[in-house]
C-alpha positions as CSV (number, residue, x, y, z in Angstrom):
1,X,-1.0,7.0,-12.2
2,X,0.9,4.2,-10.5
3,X,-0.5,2.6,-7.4
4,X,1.7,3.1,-4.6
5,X,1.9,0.4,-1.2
6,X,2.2,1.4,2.5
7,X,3.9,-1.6,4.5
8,X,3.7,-1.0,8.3
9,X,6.4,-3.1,10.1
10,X,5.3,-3.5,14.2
11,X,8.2,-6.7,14.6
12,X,5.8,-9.6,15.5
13,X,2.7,-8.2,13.7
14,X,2.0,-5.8,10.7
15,X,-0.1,-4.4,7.6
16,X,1.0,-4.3,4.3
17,X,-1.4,-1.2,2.1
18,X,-1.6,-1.9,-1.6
19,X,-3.8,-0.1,-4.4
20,X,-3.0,3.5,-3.3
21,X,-2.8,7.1,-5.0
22,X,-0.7,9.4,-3.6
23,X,-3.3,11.3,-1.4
24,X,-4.4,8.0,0.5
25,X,-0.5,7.0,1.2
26,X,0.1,10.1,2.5
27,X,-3.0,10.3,5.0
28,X,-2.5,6.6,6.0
29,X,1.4,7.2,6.8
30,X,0.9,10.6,9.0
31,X,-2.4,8.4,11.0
32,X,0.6,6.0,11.7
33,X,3.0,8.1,13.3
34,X,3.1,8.6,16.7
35,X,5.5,8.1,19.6
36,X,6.8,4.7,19.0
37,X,7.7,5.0,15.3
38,X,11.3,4.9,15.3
39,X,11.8,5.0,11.5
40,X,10.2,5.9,8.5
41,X,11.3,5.0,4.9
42,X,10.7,6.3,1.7
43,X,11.5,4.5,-1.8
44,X,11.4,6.1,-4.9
45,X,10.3,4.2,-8.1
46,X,13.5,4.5,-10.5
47,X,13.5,4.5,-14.0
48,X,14.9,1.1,-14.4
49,X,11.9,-0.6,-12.4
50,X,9.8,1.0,-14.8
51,X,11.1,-0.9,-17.4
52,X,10.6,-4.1,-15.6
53,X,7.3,-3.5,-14.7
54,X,5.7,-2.4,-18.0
55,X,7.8,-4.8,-20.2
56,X,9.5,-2.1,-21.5
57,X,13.7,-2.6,-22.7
């Protein structure tokens, strides 16, 4: 299973998550939400970062 990262972006301060499974990014992004979230954003690992992650042509 690849690790996934959770990056919280408050403007003038922040967190960056790293080393999750899928379970722990989901329970840390829900804890975060609350009335002064304005967006949230979602990116998807796509095939072609695959390949430039593992090596792989």
């Amino acid at each position: 299973m690849k690790s996934k990262t959770l990056i919280i972006d408050e403007e003038v301060q922040g967190e960056k998550i790293v080393d999750l499974n899928t379970e722990q990014l989901i329970k840390l992004a829900v804890k975060n939400i609350d009335d002064d979230v304005i967006s949230v954003e979602i990116k998807k690992r796509h095939k072609s970062d695959a390949s430039k992650t593992t090596g792989c042509q």
